[in-house]
N, C-alpha and C positions, 0 to 999 in steps of 0.2 A: 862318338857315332858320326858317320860319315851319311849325309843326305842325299841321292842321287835324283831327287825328283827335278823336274824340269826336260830341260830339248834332250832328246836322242834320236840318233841316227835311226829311220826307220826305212823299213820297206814290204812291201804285200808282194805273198808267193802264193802258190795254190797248192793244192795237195799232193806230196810227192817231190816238189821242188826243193831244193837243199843248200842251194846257189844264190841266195837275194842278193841284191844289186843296189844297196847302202843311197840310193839316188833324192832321198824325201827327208823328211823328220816328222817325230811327234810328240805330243806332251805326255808326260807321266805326273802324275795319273792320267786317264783317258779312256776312254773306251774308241777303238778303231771303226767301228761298225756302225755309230749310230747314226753320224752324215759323211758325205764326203764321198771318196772313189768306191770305200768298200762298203759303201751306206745296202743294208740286207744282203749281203754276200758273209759264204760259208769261206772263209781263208785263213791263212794264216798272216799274223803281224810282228814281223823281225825287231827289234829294236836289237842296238848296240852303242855302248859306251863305254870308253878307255878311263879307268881307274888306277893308278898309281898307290899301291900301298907293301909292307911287308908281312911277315906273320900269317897266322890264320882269322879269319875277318867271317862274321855270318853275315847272311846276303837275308834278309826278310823282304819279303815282298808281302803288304797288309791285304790283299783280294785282286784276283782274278779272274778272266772267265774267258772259254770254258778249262783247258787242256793250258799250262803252262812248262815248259821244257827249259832247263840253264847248259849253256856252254863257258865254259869259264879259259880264255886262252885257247879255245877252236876243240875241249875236250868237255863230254857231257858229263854233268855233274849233279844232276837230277832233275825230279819232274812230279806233277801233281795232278791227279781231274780230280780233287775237289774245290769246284770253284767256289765263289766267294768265298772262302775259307783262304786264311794265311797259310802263307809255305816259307822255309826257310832252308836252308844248306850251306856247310861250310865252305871257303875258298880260300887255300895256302897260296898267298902270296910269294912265298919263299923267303929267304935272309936279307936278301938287295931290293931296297926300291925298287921299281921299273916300273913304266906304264904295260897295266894287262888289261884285253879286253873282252868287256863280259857282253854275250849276247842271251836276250830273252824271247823265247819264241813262242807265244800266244797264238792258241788256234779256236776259233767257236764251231767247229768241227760236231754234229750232229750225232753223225753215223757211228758208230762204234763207242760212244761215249759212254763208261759205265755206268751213270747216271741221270744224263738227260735223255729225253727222248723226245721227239720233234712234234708231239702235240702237246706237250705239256701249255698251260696256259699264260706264258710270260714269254718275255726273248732270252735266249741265250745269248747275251753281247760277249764279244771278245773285247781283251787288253787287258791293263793295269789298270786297276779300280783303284787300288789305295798307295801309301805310300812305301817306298823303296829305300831300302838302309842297307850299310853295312856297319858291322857292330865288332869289336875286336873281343877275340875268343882270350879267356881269360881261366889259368889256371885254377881249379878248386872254386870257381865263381858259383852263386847259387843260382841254379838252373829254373827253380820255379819253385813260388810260392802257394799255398791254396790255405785258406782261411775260411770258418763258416762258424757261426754262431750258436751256443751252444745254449745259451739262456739269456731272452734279453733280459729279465730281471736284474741278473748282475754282474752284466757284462762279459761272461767268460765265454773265451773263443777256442775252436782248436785250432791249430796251425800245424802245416804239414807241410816241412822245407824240403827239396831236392839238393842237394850240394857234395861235396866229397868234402867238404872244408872238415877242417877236426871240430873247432869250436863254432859257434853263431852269437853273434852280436845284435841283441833284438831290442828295436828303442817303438815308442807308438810317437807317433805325432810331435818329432822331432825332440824327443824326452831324453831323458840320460839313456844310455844301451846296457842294457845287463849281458854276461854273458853264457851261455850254457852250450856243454855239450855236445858233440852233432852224433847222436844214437842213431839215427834214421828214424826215430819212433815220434809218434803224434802228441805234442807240448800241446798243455790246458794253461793256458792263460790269460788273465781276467786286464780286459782294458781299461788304464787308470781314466778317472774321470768320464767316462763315456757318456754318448747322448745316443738315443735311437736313429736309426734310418726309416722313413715312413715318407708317404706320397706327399704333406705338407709339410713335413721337417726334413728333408733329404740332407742330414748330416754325415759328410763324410771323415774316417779317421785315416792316417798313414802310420804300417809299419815299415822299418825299414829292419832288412836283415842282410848283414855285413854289410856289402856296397849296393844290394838291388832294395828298391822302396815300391809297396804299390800303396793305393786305395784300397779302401773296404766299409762296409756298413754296419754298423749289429744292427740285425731282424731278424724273426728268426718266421717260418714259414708251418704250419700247421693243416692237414687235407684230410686227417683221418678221420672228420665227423663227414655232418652233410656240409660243412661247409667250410670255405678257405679263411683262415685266420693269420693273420699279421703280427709280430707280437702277442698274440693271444686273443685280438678282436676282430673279427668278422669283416672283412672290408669286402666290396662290390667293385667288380672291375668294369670301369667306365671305358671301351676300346674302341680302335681302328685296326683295320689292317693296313701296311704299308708297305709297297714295293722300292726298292731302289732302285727309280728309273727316270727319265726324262728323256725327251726327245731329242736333245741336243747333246747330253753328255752319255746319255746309255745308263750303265751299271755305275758309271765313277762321276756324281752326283758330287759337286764340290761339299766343301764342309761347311761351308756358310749357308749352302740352301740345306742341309740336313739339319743344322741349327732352326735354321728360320723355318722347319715342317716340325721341327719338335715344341720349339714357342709356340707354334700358333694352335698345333692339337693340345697345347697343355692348358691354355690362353682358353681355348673354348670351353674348357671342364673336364675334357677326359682325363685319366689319368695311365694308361693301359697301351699296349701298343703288341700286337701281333704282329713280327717280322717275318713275312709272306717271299718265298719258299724256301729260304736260303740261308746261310749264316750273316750274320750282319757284323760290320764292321766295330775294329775297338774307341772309332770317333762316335759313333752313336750312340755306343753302351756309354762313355764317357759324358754326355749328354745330360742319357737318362736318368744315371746316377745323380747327377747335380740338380734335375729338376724334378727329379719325385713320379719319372712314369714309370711304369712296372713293365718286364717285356716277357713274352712267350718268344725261344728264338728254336730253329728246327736247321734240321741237315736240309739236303738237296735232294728234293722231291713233291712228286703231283700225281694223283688218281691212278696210283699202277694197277694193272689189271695183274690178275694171279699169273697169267703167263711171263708178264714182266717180273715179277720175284722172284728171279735166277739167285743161285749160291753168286754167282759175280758179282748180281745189282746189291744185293743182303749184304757182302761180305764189305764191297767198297760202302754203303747206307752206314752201316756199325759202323767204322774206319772216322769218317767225315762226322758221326754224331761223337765219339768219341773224344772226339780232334774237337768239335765245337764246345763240350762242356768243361773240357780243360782248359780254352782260351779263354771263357768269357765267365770262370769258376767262380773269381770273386768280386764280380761287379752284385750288388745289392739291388742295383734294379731287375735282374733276369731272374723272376719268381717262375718261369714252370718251362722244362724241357718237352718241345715237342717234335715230332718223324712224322715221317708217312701218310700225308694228308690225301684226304679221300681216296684211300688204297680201298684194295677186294676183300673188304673185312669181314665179308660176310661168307669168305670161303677158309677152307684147310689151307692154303697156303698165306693168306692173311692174318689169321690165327698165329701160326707160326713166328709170321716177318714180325709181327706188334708183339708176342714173347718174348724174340730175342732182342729186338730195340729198346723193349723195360728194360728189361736185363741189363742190359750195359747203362740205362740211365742209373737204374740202382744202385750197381756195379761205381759207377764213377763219381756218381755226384746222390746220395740218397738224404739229402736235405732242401732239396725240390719236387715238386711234383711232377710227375712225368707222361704224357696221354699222349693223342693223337686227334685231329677232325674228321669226325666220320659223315661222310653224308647216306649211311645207309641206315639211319638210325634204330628203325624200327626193323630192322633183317641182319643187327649188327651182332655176329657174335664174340667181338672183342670187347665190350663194353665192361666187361667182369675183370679185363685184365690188368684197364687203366686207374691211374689213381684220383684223374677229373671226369665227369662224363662234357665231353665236346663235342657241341654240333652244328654242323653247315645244315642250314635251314632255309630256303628262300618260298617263304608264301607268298601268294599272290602274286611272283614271278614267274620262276621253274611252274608252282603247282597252282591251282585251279581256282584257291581262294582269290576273294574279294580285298581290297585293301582293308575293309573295315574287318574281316574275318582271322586279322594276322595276328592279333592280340590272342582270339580262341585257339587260333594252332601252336601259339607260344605255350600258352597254358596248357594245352590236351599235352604236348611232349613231357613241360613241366611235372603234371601227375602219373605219366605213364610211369616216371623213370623215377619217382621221389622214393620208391622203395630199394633202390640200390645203396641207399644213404651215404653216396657220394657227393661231393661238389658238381655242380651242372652250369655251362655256362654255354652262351649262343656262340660259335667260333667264326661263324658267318653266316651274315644273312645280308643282304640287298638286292636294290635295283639298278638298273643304267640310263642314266638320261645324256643327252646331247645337251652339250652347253650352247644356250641361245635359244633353245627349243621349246615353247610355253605351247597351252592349251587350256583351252577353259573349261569349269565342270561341266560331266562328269572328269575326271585327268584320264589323259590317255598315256600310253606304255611309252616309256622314251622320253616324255616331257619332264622338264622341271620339277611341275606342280606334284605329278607321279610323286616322282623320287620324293620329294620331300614330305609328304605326307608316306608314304613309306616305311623311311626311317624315323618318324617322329611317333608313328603309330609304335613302332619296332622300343624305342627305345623308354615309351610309356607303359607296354606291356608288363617289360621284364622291371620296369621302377614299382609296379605294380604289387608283381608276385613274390614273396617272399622266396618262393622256393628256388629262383633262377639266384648265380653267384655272379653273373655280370653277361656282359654283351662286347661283341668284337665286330665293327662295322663295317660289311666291303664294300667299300673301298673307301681309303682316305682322299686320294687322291686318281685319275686316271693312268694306265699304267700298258707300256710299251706289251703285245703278245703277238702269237704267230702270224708272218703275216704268208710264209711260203708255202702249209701246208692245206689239207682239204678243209678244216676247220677255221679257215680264213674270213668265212662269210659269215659267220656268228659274231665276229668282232668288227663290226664298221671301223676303217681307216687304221687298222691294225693295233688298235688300242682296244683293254680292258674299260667300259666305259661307265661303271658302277663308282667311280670317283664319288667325294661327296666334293671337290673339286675340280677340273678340271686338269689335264696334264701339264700345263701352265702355271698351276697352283691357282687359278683364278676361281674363288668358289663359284658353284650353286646357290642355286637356292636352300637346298636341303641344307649344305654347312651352316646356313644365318639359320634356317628355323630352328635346327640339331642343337646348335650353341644357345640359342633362345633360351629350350626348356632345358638345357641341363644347367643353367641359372638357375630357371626357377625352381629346379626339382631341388639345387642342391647338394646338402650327402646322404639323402634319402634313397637318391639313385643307385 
């Protein structure tokens, strides 16, 4: 595998322009947009670099945003809008060494985007988010593996190889390799020795088949009562939401600081992590898996109104959820597939979009649960369709309640919905404080003191009620959103400001009291 990350030749054109002018450079990864010349500007960002190879070579690039286009020797060679999602495509080098040179052209291009649309509640940054390879295409190689747990009792997995190869060579965890057959059909076989994967034991196993090896967990996931079961017991999801964003890097958030947001939500008690709105990268799923947090991950999307549910937006939605549940298939931490967050669920064409998004979650991966977050809860007529009930709830914010009133609104939804005997769990709820901002009782909206009684009333509720199956808190962290559109004034300084820290990562107050009681609650939480 050949590594391309680091310096390349870059440069900014504007839309239409086809000619860049090689005169700058920048880093890969990177996002172009979050300081600098093209700091909130809609352009595009040219990169190119001369690579020397023969043969046929795949080109992966781990996440970008929005719109990425490949030229390979001055001819197009493909292109993607689904961003943060990987893309890959092959490049023949030919018979003879030579230096050839490949150019990537990243646009965070708005307008016509089948996906984004320009109020959604986050930034679209442009660039390269993750990392850049070339990999050599190999005859009869196995294309992909997928693995899911069949029974943790005792151990047996199914496994389902992509390859042309005639035979398969299958060892677990560097063991002798047996070899069987390649039918194309789905092998039941039982991992020697195994240990569970769970949020306090995150043990992981390796298969390796011929020459490709992945990770994998036995857990097996259960939703068909009222409630979500792990292995067979009942477990409460302790969560954040998390964007992948900072003010200096954009979307391509190095891997040290995604380590160091996953110790410290893990450090506090949670175990849970909602990735808000996007696919997430294969460093953070790698993360999760090692430290026991469990994730909800989703394609690319925010509150579409029924007019936005064009066969375009639907067809590219499937496409990128599709794409996301075969990427991140056999990581053990990504317990439930989620789409279409606060879409028109309450209309015919939202009905529709949440049918055919199960569908394909069932369709590709039906050993997860699969839902949506509705904030129209009680006018919601998809709620029959999903297999968690999930809700964006903010009392005592958005609606009319009292801080001390948010426990009763948890509850009232709690008993409205127990008769569905689904799993139900909070997908968001919070407040926004400004960091630095105190006030004394009563709390006033924006301060500290707010926020943290807040989320502590929030996260005592639902430790309370039996009937809730856990809580998802917005925000982990403060998080880069629109700053060019009419909805610019709702967000002071262009940030999401419902952090339980700041976009620095420098907590709140709310993080020290949040991490307080989920000490004391425990695993009763």
């Amino acid at each position: 595998m050949l590594n391309l990350d680091g310096l390349w030749e870059f440069a900014l054109t504007e839309r239409g322009e086809e000619s860049p002018v090689y005169d700058s450079f920048a880093a890969v990864p990177g996002s172009f947009d979050a300081v600098g010349l093209a700091f909130n500007r809609r352009v595009i960002g040219n990169y190119r670099k001369r690579v020397a190879f023969t043969g046929k070579m795949r080109l992966k690039i781990g996440s970008f945003g929005l719109h990425i286009r490949v030229f390979f020797d001055g001819k197009f060679s493909g292109e993607s809008y689904f961003a943060w999602s990987p893309f890959e495509t092959v490049l023949d080098g030919g018979e003879e060494e030579h230096e050839h040179v490949l150019e990537l052209k990243v646009d965070n291009f708005i307008e016509g985007h089948p996906l984004f649309i320009d109020r959604y509640d986050f930034y679209g940054f442009g660039g390269i988010f993750d990392h850049v390879t070339l990999e050599e295409v190999r005859e009869k190689e196995v294309e992909s593996i997928r693995i899911h747990t069949l029974d943790h009792v005792t151990g047996e997995i199914a496994l389902r190889v992509e390859s042309k190869a005639d035979f398969l060579r299958i060892s677990f965890d560097g063991g002798k390799a047996k070899k069987y057959p390649n039918t194309g059909e789905i092998l039941r076989l039982k991992v020697p020795s195994f240990r569970l994967w769970t949020p306090e034991t995150p043990f992981l196993h390796r298969i390796t088949v011929n020459e490709k090896t992945v990770e994998f967990g036995v857990r097996t996931l259960d939703w068909k009562g009222s409630h979500l079961l792990l292995n067979g017991k009942r477990i409460k999801l302790k969560g954040v939401n998390r964007h992948e964003s900072h003010p200096e890097f954009g979307a391509a958030t190095p891997e040290s600081l995604i380590l160091s947001d996953l110790l410290r939500i893990k450090k506090a008690g949670f175990n849970f992590i909602r990735g808000s709105h996007y696919p997430q990268r294969e460093f953070f799923f790698r993360c999760c898996d090692r430290l026991g947090i469990m994730v909800w991950e989703e394609p690319l999307s925010w509150g579409n109104r029924e007019e936005e549910l064009s066969p375009r937006f639907l067809d590219a939605l499937a496409q990128q959820l599709a794409l996301t549940i075969r990427t991140s298939y056999n990581h053990p931490s990504l317990v439930i597939h989620g789409f279409l967050n606060e879409c028109a669920s309450d209309t015919d064409g939202g009905v529709a979009a949440v049918k055919r998004m199960m569908e394909v979650c069932h369709r590709e991966d039906p050993s997860r649960p699969a839902t949506f977050a509705s904030n129209r809860v009680r006018n919601d007529r998809c709620l029959p369709l999903v297999d968690i009930l999930a809700m964006n709830v903010y009392p005592a914010w958005y609606g009319t309640e009292k801080l001390s009133g948010i426990k009763s609104a948890l509850d009232a939804y709690a008993e409205e919905f127990k008769s569905m005997g689904k799993p139900m769990v909070i997908s968001e709820i919070g407040a926004a404080a400004m960091y630095g901002n105190h006030s004394e009782e009563p709390w006033t909206p924006w301060s500290e003191e707010f926020q943290a009684e807040y989320f502590c009333n929030t996260v005592s509720a639902v430790r309370e009620n039996p009937l809730w199956d856990g809580f998802m808190l917005w925000l982990y962290c403060n998080a880069n959103t629109y700053t060019e559109t009419v909805y610019k004034t709702a967000r002071p300084r262009g940030f999401n400001n419902k952090g339980l820290l700041d976009e620095y990562r420098r907590p709140k107050l709310a993080w020290r009291e949040v991490k307080k009681l989920l000490a004391e609650s425990g695993k009763d939480c």
